[in-house]
N, C-alpha and C positions, 0 to 999 in steps of 0.2 A: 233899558233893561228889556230884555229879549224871554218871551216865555215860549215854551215849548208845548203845543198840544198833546194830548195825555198819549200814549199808544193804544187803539183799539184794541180789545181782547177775540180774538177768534176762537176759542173754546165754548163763545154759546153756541155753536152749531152742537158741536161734538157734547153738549151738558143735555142740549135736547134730546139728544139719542139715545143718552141714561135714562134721562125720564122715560124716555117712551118704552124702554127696555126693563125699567119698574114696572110699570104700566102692564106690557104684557106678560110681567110676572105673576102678577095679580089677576089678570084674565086666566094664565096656564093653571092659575088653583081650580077653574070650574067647566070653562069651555075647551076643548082640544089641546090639552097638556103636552100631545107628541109635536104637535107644529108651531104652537105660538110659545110654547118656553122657549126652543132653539133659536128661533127667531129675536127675542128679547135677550138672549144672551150674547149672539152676535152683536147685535149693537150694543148691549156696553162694552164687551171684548174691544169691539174696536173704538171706542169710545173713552176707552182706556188705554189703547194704544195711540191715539192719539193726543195724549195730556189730559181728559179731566179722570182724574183718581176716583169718581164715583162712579165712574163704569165700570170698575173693579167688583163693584160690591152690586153692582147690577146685574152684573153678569151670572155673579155668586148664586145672586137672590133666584135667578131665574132657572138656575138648575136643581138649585133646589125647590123650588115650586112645580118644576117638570114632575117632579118626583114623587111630590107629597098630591098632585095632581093626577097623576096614573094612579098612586095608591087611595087615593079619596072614590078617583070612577072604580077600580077592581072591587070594593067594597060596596059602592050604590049596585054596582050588574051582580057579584053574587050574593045578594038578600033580595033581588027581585022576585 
């Protein structure tokens, strides 16, 4: 009886790049919202075009935290 070894999954390359593209979703809420949302959205964009489906929502998260991250700083600079 003959088993076969499992096939490796190559998508944790591409699930780390979601994370990381959470990640600097969550930094575009406070530090430099114009450089590091884009950046976090590319990688899940592609990250999602390359098979894992949470790059989708990675990418999502990340422009919308661009967003909510410009409009958090225009609100700290005009009440200073």
């Amino acid at each position: 009886m003959s088993q076969t070894a499992p096939v490796p999954n190559n998508n944790s390359g591409f699930r780390v790049m979601s994370i990381i593209g959470i990640v600097l979703g969550f930094v575009a809420l406070l530090f430099v919202p114009i450089i590091v949302g884009p950046v976090g959205a590319v990688l899940g964009f592609v990250a999602y075009a390359k098979g894992d489906r949470l790059g989708l929502w990675a990418g999502i998260w990340c422009i919308a935290a661009t967003i909510i991250g410009m409009v958090l700083g225009y609100l700290v600079v005009s009440n200073m």
